[in-house]
N, C-alpha and C positions, 0 to 999 in steps of 0.2 A: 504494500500500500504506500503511496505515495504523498506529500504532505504537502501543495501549494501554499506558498506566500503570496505577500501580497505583490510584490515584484512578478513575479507569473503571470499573475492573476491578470495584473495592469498591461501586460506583455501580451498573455494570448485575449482578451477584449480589445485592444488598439492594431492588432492584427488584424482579427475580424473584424472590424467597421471602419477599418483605416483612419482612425483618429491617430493623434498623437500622443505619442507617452504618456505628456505632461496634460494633456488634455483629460484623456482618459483615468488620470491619476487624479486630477481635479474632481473629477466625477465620480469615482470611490469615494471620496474622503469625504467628499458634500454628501453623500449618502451613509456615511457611515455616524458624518455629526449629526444629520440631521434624524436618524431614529436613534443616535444617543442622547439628543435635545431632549425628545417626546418623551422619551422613557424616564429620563430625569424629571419628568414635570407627574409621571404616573401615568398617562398616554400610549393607549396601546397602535401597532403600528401594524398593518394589513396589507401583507405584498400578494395580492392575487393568484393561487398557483403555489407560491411557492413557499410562504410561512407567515407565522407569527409572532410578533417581537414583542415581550409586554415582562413586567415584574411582578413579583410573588413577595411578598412578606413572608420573613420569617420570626417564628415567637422566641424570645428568649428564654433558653435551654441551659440543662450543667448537663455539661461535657464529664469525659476524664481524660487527664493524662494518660498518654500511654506506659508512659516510661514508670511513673509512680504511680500508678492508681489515684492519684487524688482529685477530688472533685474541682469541677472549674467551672465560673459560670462565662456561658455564649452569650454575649449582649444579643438583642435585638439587631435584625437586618434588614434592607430590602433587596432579593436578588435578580439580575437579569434572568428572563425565562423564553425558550424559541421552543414554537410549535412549528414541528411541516405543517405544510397543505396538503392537498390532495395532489396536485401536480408533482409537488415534491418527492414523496412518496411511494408513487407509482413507476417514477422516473429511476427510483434506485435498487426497484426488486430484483 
């Protein structure tokens, strides 16, 4: 299995549509701020096809160490949460 970065990434989309690098790399990162924006505000994000981008609370918990068994407590969290779609999904069986 193979692990693309985002250099790839930006490489094989600016191949296919004949944009530029720097273009194409534009167009990542505006999309990547812009459902980090959403999510920051609790805004769930609906890419048609292909997922869902949205947070989860989590309740504050006591853990343990591993190494010593002692109890620790997990504060409270919010975390990022991605759902496939149905395109998504189908596309990788």
């Amino acid at each position: 299995m193979k692990n693309i970065n985002k250099a790839e990434l930006v490489d094989a989309v600016a191949t296919k549509t004949d944009l530029s690098k720097k273009e194409v790399t534009a167009v990542i990162e505006t999309l990547i701020d812009k459902i980090t924006e959403e999510m920051r505000k609790g805004n769930k994000v609906t890419i048609t096809g292909f997922g869902i981008f949205k947070t989860s609370k989590r309740a504050a918990r006591v853990g343990r160490n591993p190494q010593t068994g002692a109890a620790i407590k997990i504060a409270a969290s919010t975390v990022p949460k991605f759902s496939a779609g149905k395109g998504l999904k189908e596309a990788v069986k």
